[in-house]
DSSP file (Angstrom, degrees, kcal/mol; ACC not computed):
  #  RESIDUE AA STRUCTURE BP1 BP2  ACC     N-H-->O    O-->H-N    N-H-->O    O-->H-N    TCO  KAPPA ALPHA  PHI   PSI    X-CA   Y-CA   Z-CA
    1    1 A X              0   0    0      0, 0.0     6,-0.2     0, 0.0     0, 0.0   0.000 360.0 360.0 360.0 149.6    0.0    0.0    0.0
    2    2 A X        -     0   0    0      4,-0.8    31,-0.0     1,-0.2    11,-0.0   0.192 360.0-122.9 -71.8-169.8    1.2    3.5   -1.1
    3    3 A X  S    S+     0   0    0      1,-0.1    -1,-0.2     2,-0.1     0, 0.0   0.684 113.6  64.8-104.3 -15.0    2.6    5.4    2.2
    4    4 A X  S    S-     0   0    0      1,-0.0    -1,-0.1     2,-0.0    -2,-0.0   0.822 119.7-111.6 -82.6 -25.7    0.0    8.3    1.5
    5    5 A X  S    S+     0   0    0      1,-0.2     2,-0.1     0, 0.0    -2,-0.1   0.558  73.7 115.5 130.0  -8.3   -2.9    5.5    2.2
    6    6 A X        -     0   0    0      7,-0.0    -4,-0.8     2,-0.0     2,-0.4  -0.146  55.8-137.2-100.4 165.1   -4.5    4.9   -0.9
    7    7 A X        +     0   0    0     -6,-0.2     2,-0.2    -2,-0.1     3,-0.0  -0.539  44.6 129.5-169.1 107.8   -4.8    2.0   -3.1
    8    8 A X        -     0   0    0     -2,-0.4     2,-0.3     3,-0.0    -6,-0.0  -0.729  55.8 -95.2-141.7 158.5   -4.4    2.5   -6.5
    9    9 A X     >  -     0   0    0     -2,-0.2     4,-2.8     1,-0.1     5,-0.2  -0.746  44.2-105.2 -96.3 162.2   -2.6    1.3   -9.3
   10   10 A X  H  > S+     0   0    0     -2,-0.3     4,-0.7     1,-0.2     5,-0.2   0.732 118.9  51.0 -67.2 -14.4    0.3    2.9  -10.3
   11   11 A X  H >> S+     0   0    0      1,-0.2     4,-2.8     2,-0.2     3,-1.3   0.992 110.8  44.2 -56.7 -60.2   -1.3    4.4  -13.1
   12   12 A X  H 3> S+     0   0    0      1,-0.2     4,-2.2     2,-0.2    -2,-0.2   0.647 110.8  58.0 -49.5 -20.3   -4.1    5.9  -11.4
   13   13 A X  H 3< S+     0   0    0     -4,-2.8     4,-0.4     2,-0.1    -1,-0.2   0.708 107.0  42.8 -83.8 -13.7   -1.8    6.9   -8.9
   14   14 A X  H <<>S+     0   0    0     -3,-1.3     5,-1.7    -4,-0.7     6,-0.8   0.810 119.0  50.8 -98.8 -28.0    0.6    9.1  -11.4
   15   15 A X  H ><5S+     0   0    0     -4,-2.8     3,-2.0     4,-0.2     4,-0.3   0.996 110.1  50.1 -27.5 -73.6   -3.2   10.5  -13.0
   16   16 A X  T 3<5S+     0   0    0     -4,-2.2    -1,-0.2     1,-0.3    -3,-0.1   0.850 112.6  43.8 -52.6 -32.1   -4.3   11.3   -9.5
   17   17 A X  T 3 5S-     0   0    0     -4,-0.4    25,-0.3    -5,-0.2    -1,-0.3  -0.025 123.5 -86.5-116.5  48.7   -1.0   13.4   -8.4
   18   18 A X  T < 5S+     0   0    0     -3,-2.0    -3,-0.2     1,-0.1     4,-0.1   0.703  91.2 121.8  86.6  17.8   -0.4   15.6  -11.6
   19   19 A X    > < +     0   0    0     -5,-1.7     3,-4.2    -4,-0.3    -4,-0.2   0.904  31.4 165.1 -72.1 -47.3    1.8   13.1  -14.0
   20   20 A X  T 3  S-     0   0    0     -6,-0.8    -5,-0.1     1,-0.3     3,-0.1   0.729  80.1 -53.5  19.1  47.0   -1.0   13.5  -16.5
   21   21 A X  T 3  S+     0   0    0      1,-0.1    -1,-0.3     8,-0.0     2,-0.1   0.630  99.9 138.5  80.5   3.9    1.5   12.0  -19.6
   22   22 A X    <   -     0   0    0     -3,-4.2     2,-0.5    -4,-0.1    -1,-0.1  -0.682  55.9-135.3 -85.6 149.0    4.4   14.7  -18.8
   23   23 A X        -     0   0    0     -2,-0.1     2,-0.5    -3,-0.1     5,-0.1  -0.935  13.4-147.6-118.1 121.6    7.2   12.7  -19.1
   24   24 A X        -     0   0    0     -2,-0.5     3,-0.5     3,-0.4    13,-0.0  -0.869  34.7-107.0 -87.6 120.8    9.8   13.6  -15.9
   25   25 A X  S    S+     0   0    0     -2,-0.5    22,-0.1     1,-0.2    -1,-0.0  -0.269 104.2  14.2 -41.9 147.0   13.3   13.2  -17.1
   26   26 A X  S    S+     0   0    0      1,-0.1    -1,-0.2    22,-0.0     0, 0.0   0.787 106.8  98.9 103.1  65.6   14.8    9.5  -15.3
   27   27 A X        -     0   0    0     -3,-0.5    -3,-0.4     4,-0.0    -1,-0.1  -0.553  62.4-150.9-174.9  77.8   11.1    8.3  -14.2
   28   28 A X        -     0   0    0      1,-0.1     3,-0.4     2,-0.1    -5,-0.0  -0.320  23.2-120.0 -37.2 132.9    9.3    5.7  -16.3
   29   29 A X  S    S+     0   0    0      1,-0.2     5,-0.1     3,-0.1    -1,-0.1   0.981 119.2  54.0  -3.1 -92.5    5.2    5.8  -16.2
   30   30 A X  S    S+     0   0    0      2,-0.1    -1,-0.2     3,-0.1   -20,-0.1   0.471  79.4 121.1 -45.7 -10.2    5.6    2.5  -15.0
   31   31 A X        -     0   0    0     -3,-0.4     3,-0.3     1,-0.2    -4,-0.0  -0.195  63.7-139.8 -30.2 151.2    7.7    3.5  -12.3
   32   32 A X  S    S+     0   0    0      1,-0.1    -1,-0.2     2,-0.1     4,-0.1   0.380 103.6  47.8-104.5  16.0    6.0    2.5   -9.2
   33   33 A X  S  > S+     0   0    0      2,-0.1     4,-2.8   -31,-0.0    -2,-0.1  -0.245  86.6  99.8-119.8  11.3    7.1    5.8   -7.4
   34   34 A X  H  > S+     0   0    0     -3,-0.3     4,-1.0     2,-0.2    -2,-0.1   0.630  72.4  59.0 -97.5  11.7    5.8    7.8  -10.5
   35   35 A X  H  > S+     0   0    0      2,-0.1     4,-2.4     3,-0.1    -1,-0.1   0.884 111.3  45.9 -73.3 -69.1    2.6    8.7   -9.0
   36   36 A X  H >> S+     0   0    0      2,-0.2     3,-2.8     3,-0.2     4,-1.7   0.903 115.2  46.1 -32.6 -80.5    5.2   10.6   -6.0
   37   37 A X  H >< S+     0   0    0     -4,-2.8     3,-2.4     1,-0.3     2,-1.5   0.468 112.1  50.0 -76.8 -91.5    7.5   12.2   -8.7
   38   38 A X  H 3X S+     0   0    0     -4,-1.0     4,-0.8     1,-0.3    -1,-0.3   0.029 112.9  47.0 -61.9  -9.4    4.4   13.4  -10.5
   39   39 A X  H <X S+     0   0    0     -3,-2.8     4,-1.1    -4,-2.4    -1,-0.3   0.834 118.3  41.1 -71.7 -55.6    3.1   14.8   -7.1
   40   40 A X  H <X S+     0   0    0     -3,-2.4     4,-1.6    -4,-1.7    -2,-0.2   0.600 106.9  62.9 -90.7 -15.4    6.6   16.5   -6.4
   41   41 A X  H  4 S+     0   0    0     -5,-0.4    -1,-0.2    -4,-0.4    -2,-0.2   0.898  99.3  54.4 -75.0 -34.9    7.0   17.7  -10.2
   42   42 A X  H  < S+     0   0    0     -4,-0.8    -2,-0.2   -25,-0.3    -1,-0.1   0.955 110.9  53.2 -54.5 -51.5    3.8   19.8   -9.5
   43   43 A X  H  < S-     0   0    0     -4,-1.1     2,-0.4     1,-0.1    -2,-0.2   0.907 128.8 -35.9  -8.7 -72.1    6.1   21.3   -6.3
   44   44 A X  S  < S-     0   0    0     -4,-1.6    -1,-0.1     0, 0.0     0, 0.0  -0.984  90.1 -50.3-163.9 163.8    9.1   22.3   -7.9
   45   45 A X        -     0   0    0     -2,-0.4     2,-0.1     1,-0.1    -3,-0.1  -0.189  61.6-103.0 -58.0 140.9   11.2   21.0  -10.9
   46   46 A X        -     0   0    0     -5,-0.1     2,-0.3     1,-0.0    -1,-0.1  -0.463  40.0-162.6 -81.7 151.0   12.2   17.4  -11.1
   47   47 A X        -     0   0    0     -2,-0.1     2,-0.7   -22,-0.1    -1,-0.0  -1.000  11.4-143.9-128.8 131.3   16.1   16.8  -10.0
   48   48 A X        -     0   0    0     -2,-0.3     2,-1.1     1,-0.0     3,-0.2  -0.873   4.9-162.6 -97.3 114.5   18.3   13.7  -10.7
   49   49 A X    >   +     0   0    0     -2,-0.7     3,-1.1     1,-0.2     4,-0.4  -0.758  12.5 178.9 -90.5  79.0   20.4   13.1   -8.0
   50   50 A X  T >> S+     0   0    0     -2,-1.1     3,-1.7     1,-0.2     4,-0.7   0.845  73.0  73.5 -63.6 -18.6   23.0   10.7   -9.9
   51   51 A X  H 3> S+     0   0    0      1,-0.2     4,-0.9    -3,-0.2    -1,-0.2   0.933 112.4  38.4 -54.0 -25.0   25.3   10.2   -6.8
   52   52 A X  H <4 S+     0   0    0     -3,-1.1    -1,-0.2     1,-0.2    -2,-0.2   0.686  85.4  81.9 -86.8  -1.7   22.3    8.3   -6.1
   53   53 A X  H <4 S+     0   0    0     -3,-1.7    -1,-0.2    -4,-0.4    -2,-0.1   0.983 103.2  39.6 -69.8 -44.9   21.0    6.7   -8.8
   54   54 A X  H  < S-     0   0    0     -4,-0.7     2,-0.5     1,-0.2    -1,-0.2   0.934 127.5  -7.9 -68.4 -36.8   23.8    3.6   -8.4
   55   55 A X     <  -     0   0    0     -4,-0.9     2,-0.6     2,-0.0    -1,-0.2  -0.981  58.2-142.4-158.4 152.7   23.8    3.3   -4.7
   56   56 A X        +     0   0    0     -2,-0.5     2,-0.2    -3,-0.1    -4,-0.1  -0.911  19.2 166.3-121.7 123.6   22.7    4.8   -1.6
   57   57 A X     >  -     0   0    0     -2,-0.6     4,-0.7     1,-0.0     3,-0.3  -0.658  47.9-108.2-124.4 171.0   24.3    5.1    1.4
   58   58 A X  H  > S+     0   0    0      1,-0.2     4,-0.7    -2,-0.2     5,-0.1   0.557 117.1  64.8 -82.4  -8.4   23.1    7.7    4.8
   59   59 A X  H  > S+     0   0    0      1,-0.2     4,-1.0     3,-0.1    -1,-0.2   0.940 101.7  33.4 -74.9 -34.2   26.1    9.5    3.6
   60   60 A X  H  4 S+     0   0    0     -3,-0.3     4,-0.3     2,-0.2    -2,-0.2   0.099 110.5  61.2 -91.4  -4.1   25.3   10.6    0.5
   61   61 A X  H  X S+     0   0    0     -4,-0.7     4,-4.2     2,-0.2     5,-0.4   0.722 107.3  53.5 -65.4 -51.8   21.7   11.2    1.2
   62   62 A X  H  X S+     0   0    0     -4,-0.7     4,-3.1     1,-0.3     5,-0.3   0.952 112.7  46.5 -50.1 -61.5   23.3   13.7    3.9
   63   63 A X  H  < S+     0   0    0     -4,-1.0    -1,-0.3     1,-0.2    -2,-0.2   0.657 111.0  42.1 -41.7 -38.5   25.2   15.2    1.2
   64   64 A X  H >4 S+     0   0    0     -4,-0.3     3,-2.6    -3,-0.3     4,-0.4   0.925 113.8  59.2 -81.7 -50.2   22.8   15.6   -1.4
   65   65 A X  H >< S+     0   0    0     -4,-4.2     3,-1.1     1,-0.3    -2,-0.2   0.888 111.9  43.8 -18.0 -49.8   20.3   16.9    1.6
   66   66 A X  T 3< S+     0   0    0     -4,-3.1    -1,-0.3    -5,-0.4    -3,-0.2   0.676  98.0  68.2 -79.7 -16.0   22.8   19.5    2.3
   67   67 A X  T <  S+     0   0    0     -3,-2.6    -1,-0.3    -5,-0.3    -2,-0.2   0.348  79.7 108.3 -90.4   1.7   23.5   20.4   -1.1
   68   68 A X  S <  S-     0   0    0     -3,-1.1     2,-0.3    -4,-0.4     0, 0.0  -0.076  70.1-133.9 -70.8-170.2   19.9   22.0   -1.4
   69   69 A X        -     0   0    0      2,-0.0     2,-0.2    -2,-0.0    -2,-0.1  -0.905  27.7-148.4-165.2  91.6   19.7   25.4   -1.5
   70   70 A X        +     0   0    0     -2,-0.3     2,-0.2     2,-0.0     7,-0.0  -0.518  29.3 143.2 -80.1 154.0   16.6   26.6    1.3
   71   71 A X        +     0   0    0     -2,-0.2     2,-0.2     2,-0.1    -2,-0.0  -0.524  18.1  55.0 174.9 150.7   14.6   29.3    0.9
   72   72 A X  S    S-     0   0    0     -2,-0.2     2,-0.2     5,-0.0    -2,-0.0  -0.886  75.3 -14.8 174.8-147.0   11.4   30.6    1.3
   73   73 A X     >  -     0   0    0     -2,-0.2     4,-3.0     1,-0.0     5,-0.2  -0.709  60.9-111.4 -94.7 169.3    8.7   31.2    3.7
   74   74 A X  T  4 S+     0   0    0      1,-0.3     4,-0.3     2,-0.2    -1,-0.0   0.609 116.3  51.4 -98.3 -13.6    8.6   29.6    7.0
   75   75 A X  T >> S+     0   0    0      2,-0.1     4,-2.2     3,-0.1     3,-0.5   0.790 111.5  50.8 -75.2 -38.1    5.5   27.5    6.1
   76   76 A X  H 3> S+     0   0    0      1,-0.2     4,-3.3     2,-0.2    -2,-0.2   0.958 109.9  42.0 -45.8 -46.1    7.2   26.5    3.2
   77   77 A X  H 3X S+     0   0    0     -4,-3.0     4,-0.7     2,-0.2    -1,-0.2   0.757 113.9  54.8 -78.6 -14.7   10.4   25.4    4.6
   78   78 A X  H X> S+     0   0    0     -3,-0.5     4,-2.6    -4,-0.3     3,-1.8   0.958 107.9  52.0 -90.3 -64.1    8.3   23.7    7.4
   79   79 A X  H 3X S+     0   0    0     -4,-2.2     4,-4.3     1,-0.3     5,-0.4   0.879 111.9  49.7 -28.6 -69.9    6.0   21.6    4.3
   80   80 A X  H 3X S+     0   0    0     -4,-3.3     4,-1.0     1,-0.3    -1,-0.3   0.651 107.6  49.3 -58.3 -25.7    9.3   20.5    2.9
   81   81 A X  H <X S+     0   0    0     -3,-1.8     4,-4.0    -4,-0.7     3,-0.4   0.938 107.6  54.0 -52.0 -65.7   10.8   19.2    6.2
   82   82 A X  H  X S+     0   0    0     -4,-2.6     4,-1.4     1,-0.3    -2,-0.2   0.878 112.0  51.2 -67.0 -16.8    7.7   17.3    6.9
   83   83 A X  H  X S+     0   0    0     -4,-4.3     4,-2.5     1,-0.2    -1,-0.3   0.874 114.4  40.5 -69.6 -31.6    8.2   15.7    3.2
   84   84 A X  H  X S+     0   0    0     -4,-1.0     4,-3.5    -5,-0.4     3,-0.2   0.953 104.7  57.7 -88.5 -18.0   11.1   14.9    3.7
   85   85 A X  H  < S+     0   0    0     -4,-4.0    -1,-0.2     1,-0.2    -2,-0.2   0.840 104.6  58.0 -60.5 -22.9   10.9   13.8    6.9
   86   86 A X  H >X S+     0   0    0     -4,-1.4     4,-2.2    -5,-0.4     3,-0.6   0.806 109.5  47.7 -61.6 -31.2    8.3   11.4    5.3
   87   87 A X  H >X S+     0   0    0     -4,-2.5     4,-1.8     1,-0.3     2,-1.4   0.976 115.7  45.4 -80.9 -55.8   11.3    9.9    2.5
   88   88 A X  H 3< S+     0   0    0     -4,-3.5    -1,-0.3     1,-0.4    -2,-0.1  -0.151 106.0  49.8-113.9  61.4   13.4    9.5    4.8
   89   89 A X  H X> S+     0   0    0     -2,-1.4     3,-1.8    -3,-0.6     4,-1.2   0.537 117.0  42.9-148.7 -84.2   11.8    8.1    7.0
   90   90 A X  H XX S+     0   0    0     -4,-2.2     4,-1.6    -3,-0.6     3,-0.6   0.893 108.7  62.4 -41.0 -50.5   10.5    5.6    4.3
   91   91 A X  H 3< S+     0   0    0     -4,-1.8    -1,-0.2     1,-0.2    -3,-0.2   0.284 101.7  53.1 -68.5  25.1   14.3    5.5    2.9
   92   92 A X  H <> S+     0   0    0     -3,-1.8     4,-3.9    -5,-0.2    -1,-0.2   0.614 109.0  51.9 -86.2 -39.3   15.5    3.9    6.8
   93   93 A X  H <X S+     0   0    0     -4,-1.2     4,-1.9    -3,-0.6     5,-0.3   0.992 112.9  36.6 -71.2 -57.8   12.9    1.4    6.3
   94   94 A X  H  X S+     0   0    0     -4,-1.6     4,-2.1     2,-0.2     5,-0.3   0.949 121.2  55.5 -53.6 -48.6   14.0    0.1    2.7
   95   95 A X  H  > S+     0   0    0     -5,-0.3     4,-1.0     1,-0.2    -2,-0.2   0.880 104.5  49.8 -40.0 -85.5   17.6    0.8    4.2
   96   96 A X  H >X S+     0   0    0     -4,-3.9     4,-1.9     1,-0.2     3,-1.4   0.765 115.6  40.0  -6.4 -77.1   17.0   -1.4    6.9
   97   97 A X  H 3X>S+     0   0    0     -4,-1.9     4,-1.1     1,-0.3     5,-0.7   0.997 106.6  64.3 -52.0 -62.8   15.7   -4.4    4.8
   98   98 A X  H 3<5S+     0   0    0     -4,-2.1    -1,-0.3    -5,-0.3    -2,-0.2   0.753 108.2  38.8 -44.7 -34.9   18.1   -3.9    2.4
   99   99 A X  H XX5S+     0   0    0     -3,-1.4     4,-2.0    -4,-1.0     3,-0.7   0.972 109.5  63.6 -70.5 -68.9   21.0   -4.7    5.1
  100  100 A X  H 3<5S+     0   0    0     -4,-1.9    -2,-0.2     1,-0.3     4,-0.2   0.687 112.7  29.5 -21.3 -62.4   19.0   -7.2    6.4
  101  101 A X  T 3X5S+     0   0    0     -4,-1.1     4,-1.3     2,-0.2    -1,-0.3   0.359 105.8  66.5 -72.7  12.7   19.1   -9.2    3.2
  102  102 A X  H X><S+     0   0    0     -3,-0.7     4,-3.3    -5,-0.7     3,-0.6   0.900 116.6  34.8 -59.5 -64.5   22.3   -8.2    2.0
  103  103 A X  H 3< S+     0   0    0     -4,-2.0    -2,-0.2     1,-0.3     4,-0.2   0.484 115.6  52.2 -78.0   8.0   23.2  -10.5    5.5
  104  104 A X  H >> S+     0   0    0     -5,-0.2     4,-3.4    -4,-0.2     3,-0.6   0.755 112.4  47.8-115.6 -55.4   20.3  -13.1    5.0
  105  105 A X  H XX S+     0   0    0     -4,-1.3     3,-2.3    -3,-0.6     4,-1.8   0.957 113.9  53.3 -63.8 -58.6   22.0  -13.7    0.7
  106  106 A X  H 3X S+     0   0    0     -4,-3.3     4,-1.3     1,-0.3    -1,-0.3   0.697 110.6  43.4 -48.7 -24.5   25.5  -14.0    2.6
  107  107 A X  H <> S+     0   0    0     -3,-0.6     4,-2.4    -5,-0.3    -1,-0.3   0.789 114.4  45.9 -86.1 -35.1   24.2  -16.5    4.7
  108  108 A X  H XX S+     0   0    0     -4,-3.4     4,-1.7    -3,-2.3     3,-0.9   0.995 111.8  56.5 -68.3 -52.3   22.5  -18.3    2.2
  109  109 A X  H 3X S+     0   0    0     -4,-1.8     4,-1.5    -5,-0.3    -2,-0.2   0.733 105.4  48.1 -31.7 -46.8   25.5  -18.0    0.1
  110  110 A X  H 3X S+     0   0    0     -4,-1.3     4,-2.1    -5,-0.3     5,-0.4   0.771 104.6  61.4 -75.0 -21.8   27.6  -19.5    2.5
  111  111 A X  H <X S+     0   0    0     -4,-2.4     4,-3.3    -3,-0.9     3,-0.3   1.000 106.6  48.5 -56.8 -64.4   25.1  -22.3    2.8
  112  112 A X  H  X S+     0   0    0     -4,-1.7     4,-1.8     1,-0.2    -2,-0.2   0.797 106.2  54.0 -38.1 -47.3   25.6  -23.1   -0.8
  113  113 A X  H  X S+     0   0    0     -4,-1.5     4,-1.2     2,-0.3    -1,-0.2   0.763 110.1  46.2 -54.2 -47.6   28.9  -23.1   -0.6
  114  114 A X  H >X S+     0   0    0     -4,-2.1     4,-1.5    -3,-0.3     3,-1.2   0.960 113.4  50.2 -40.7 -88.4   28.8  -25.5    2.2
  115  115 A X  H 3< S+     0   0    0     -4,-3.3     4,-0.3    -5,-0.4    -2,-0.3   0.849 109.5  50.2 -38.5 -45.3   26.3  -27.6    0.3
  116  116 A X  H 3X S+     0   0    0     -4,-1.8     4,-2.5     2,-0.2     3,-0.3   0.854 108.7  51.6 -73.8 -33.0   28.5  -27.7   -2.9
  117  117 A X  H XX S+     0   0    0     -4,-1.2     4,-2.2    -3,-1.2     3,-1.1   0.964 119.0  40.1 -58.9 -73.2   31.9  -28.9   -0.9
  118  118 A X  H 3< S+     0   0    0     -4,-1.5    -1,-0.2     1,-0.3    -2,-0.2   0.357 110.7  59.0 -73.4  13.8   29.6  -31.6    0.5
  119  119 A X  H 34 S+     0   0    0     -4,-0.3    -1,-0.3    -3,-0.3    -2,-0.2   0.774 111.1  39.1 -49.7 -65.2   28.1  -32.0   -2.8
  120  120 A X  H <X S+     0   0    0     -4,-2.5     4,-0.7    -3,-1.1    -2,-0.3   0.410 111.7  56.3 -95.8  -6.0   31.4  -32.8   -4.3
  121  121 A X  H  X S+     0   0    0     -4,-2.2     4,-1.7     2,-0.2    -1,-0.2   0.762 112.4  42.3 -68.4 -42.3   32.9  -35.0   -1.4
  122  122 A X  H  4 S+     0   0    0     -5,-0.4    -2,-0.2     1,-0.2    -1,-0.1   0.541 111.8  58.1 -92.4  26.7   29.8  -37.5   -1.5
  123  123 A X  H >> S+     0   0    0      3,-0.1     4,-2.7     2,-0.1     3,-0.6   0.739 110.5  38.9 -75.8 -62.9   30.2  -37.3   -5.2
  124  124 A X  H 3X S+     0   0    0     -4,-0.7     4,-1.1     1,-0.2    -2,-0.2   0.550 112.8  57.8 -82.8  -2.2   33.7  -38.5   -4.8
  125  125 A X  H 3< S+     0   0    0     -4,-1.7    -1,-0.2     2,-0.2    -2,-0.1   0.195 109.2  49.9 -94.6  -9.5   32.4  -41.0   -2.0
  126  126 A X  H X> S+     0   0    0     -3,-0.6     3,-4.1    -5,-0.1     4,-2.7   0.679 111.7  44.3-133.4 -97.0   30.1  -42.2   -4.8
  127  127 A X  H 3X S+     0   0    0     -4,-2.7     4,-2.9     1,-0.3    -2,-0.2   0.837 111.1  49.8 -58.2 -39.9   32.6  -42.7   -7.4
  128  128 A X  H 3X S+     0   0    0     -4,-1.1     4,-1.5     2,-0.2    -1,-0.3   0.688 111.3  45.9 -50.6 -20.5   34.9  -44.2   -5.7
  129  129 A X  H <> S+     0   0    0     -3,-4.1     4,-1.8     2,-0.2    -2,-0.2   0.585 117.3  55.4-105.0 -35.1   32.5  -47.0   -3.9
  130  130 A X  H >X S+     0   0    0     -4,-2.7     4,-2.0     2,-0.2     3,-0.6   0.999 110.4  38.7 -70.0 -69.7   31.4  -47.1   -7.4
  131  131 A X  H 3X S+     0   0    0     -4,-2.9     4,-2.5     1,-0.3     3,-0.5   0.831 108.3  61.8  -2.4 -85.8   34.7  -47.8   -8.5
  132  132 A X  H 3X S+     0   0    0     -4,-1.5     4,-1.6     1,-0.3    -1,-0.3   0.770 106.9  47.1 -33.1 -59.2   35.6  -50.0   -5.7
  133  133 A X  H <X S+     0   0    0     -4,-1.8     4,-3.6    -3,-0.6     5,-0.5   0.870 101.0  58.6 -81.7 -25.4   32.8  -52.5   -6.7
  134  134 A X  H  X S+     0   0    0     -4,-2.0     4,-4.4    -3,-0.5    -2,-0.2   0.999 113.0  47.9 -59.3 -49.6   33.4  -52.8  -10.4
  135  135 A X  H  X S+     0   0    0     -4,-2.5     4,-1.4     2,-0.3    -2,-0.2   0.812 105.0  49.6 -43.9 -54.3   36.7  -53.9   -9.0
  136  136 A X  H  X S+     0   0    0     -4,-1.6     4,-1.7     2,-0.2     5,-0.3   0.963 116.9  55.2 -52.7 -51.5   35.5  -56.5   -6.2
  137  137 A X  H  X S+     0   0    0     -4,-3.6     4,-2.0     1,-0.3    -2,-0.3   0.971 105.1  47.3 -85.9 -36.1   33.1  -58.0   -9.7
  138  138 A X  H  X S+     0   0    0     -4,-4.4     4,-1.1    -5,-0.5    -1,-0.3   0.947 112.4  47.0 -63.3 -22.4   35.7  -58.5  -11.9
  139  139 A X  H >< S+     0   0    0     -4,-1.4     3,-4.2    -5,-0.2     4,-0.4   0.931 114.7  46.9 -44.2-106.8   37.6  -60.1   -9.4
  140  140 A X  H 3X S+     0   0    0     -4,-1.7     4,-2.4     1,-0.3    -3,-0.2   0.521 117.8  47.9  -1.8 -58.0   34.5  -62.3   -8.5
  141  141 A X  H 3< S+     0   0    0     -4,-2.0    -1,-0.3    -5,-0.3     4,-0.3   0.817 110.5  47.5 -13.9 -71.5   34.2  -62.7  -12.0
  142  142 A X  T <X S+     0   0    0     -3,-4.2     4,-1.3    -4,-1.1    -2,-0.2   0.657 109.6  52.7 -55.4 -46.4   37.4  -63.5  -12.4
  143  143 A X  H  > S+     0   0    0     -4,-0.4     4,-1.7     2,-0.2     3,-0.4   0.959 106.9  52.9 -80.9 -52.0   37.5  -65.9   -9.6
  144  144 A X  H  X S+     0   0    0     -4,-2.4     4,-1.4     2,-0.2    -1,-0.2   0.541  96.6  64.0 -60.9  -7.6   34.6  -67.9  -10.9
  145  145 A X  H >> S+     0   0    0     -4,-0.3     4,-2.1     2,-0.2     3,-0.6   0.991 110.5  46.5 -45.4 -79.3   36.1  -68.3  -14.4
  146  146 A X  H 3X S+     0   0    0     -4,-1.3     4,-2.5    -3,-0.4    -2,-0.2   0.632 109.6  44.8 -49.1 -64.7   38.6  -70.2  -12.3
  147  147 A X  H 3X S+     0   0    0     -4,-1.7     4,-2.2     2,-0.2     5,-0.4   0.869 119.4  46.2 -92.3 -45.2   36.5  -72.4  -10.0
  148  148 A X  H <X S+     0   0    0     -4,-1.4     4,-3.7    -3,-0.6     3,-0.3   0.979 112.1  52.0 -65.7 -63.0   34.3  -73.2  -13.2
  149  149 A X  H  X S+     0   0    0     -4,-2.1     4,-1.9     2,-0.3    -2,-0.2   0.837 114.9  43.6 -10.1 -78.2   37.6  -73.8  -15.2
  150  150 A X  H >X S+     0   0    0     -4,-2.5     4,-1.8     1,-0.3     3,-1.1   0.883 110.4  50.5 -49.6 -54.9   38.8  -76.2  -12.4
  151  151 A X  H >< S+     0   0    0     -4,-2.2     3,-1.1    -3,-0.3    -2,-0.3   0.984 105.2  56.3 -73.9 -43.1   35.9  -78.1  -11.8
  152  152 A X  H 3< S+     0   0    0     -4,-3.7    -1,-0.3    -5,-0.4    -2,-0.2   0.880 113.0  41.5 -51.6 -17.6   35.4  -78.8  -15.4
  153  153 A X  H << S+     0   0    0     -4,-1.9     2,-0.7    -3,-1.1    -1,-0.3   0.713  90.1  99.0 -95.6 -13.0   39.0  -80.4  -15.7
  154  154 A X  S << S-     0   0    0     -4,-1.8     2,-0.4    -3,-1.1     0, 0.0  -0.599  83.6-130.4 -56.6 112.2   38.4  -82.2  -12.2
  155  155 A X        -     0   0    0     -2,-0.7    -1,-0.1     1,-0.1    -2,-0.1  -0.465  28.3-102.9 -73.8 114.6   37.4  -85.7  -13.7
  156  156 A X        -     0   0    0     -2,-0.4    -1,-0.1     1,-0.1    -2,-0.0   0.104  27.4-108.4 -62.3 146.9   34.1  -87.1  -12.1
  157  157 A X        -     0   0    0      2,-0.0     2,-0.3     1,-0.0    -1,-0.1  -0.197  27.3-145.3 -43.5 153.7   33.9  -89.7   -9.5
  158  158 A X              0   0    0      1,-0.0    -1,-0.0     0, 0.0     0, 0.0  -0.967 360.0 360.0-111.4 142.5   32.4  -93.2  -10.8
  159  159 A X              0   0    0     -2,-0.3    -2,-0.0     0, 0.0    -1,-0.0   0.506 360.0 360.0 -94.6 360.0   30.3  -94.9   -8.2
């Protein structure tokens, strides 16, 4: 559900908050945050923050935060604080999770890794045993060649 309350598809949701087919530079339609930039393009002029666009870290949020340029009136500047306090707010939570599996794939990762060593040991535990028996039946084989061998030259009792 959107964070504003609503439940909409993401179309209706870029309709409802002023997207109306303007295309915002670096924001697909389909976006599922393009209801939000069409909301924040009515605001003020869209900005690409590329330091972000590959990764995002609480440092470089601060930085680009800081790199804004306030001014206005003191309800204004109050509105934009409580937006933003609203992203970032939402961007702690996605942070959050985001760490969280980052340390939930390592773990799995290392599980696989695990799993593939002891993959390839009963693998070689396998082939070897495999091994190991052709060996035992050609012998066996071998040995009853022998014993057939023998008894066919033994010459039978007469009673």
């Amino acid at each position: 559900m959107p964070l504003w309350g609503r439940k909409n598809s993401e179309a209706e949701s870029g309709r409802q908050h002023g997207a109306e087919g303007r295309s915002i530079p670096g924001w697909l339609a389909t976006d599922p945050f393009s209801g939000v930039a069409g909301l924040l393009n009515r605001w003020a002029a869209p900005v690409l923050w590329e330091a972000l666009d590959e990764k995002v870290t609480p440092l470089l949020v601060e930085d680009a935060v800081e790199s804004v340029k306030l001014r206005g009136a003191k309800l204004e500047l109050k509105a934009a604080g409580q937006v933003g306090w609203l992203f970032l707010s939402a961007l702690r939570t996605v942070y959050r999770k985001t760490l969280t599996q980052d340390a939930e794939i390592r773990k799995l990762q290392d599980e696989v890794a695990a799993l593939q060593e002891r993959h390839l040991l009963m693998k070689e535990t396998i082939d070897s045993a495999v091994t190991r028996g052709n060996q035992m039946e050609a012998r066996c084989t071998a040995l009853a060649v022998r014993v057939a061998k023998q008894k066919s030259r033994q010459k039978p009792k007469m009673p």
